[in-house]
N, C-alpha and C positions, 0 to 999 in steps of 0.2 A: 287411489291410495288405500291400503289397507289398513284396519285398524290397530294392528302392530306395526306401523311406523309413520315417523310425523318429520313435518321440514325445518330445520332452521338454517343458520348460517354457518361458517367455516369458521371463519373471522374476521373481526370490525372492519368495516368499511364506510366510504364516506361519499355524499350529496352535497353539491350547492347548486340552489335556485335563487334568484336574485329578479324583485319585480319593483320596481318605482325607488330603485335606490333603495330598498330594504334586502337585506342579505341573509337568505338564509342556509345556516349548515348543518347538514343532517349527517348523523355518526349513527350507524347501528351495528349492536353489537352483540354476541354470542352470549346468554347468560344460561342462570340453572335454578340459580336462589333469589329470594326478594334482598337477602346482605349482598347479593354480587350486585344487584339492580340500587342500591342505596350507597355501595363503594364508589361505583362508576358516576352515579349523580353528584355524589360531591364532588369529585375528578373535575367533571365539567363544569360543575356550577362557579370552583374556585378558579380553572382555566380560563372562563369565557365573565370574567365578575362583570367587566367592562360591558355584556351585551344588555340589549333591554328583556328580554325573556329567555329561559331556557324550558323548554317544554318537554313533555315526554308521555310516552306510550310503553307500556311493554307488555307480553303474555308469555308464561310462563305454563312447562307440564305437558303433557301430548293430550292429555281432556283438552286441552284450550281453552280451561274456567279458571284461571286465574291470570287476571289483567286488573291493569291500571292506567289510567290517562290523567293526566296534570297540563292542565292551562298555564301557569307561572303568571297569572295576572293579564294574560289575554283574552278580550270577550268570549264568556263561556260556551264552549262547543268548535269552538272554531280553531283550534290546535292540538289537544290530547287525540278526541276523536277521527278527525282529517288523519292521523300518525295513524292510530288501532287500526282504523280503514283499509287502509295499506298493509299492515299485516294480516288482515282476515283474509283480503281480499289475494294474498297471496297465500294463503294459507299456511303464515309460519307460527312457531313457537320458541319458547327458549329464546328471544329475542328483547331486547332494550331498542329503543329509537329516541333520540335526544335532537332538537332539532332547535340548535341559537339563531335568534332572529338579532341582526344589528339593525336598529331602524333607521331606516333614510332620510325621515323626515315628511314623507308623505304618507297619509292615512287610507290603510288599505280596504277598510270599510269589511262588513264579517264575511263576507263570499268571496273576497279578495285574500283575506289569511288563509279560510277554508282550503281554495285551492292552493297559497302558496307552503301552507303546511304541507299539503298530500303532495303537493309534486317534491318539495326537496325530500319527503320519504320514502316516496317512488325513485329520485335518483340513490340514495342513500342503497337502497335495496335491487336497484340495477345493478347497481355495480358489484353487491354481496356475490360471494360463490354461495349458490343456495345444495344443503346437503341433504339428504337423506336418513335419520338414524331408525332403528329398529327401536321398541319397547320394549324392555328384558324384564325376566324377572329371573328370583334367584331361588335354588332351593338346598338346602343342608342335610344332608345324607348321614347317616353313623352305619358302621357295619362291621362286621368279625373281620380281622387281617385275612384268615383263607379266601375270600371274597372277593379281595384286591381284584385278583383278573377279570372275572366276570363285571365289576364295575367299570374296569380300565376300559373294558371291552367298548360297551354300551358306550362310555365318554368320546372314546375313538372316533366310535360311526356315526355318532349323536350330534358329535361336535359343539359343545358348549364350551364356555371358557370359565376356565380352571380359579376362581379366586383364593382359595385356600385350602389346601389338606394340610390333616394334623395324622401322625401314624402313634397312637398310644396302646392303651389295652383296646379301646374302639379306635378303628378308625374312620375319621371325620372332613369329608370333603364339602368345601361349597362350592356349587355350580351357577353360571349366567346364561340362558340362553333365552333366544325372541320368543314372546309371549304364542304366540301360535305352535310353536314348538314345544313348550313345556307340557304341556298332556302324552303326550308320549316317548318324553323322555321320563316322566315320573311314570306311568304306564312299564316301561322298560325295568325302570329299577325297582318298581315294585316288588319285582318276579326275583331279585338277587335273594337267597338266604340270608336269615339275619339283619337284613337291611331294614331301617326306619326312617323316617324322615323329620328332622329337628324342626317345631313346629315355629316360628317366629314369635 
């Protein structure tokens, strides 16, 4: 994989593993924000009240340095991390993993949640469509109206996606395109007359 692009999921999809009459369901789910990751826990936490744990793992960002793991009151280590596992070891991001255990009534002992975490997160994430996204990044152009074409030009063959032009006394486009690609799309527009770049 290269370092302009990272995996996550399409959208939520679901796991059950089930061991000694303990039931457990794993939901994961596409996120972006730690507010999309704290909307969807309350979802569940209020959906599932009745269970004995709700657990969860997420990572978050194409670095893959921001993560979290939550026990929910299961011996520590042996639910958040079992989840994270599963996503390292798939190497995704942008992802949530929630996994309610209804207990059966028999004690799984901690090498016993261990695995029954990572498996209902391994099914959870079987079942996901796992995608592909690029890293983009974006950059703000200002430049004289004569110009237009010569920028149009470069956009054409460059092919980045267009988020906003404004046409005033400057005109002012912003651009999106995958990180490996922007040195020579700036490189490119460098060379137009007139043309600066709106510095962030």
């Amino acid at each position: 994989m290269s370092e302009d692009t990272y995996k996550t999921i399409a959208v939520p999809s679901e796991g059950i593993y089930t061991e000694k009459r303990s039931k457990f369901i794993a939901i994961a789910l596409p996120v972006r924000t730690v507010e999309e990751v704290k909307a969807h826990l309350e979802t569940y936490q209020k959906k599932y009240y009745d269970a004995r744990h709700v657990c969860y793992a997420y990572m978050l960002g194409h670095e893959r340095k921001d993560f979290r793991v939550n026990d929910n009151g299961e011996p520590s280590g042996t639910a958040g991390k079992p989840i994270l596992g599963q996503i390292n070891s798939n190497g995704l991001t942008d992802i949530l993993i929630v996994v309610v255990r209804y207990f059966g009534g028999i004690k799984l002992g901690t090498s016993g949640l261990i695995v029954a975490y990572k498996a209902a997160a391994a099914e959870a994430i079987a079942a996901a469509t796992v995608i592909e996204k690029t890293v983009d990044e974006t950059v703000t152009v200002l430049f004289e109206y004569p110009f237009m074409n010569d920028v149009m030009r470069i956009v054409k063959e460059e092919e980045p996606e267009m988020l906003e032009q404004s046409y005033d006394m400057d005109c002012r486009m912003t651009l999106r395109i995958r990180k490996s690609a922007m040195p020579k799309l700036r490189a490119r527009l460098e060379k137009v007359e007139t043309l600066r770049f709106e510095e962030a």
